[in-house]
N, C-alpha and C positions, 0 to 999 in steps of 0.2 A: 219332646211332645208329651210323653208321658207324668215328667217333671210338674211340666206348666201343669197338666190337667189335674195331678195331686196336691199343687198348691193352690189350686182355683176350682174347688168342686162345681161344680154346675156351669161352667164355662160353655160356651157355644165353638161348635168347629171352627165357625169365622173368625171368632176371638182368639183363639188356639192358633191358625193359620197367619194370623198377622202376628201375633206374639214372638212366634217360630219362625218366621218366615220361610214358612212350607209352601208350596202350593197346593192349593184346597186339591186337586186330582191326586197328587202323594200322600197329602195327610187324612184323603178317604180309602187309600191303600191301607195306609199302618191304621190307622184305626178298627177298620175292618179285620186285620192281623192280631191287634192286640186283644181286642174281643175275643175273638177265637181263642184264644191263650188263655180269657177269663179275667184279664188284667185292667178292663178297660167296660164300662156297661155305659149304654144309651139310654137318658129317658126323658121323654116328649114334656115340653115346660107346660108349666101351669097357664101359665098368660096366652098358649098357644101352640094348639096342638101342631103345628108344622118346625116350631121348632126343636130341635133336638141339642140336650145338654149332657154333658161328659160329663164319669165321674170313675177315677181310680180304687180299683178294689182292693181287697184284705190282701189277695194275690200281689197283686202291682207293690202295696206293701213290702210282704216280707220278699218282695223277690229287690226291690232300691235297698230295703235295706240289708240285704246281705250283701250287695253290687259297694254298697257305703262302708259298710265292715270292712272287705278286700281293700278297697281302696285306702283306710283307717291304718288296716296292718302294715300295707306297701309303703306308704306316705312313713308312717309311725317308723321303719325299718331302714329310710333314707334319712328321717332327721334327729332320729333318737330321742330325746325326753328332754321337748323346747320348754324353754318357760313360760311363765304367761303372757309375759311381753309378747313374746315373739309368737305365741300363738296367735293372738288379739292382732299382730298386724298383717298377719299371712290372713285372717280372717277378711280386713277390712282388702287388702289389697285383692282376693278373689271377689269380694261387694263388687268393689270397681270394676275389674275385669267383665262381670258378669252386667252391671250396669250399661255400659260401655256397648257390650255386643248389642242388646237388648235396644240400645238406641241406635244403633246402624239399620235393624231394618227397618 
């Protein structure tokens, strides 16, 4: 959830919720959560003050990107020093994976 809202500033719940396939009652849980945390701010759209748009903070930030570092080392410590090839197609083949889920819901 987080992800999505960092890559889709201004994004609406709704939009988040179908994206994720969360349900809006959990992902006004974690929302609520991530706020509180500072990771995560509310602010009423321009077009219309009833609706509300998400948007990932400096927090939410450096906190993926340390979460992407770990995960950089761990990754980096199972396949050693790939080349480019083989970078480029572990790339394309997570694309897919992630395309993939993203159209099941």
């Amino acid at each position: 959830m987080l992800r999505h809202v960092q890559h889709h500033p201004g994004v609406t719940a709704g939009e988040v919720a179908v994206a994720t396939g969360l349900q809006r009652s959990n992902l006004s849980t974690t929302v609520r959560g991530l706020e509180a945390k500072g990771m995560v701010r509310r602010e009423h759209g321009d077009d219309d003050a009833r609706t509300v748009r998400l948007h990932g903070t400096d927090v939410a930030a450096a906190s993926t990107a340390a979460v992407r570092r770990r995960y950089a080392e761990r990754i980096g410590a199972v396949l050693g020093d790939p080349d480019e090839a083989t970078v480029l197609e572990i790339r394309d083949l997570l694309a897919r994976v992630e395309a993939g889920l993203a159209a099941t819901r």
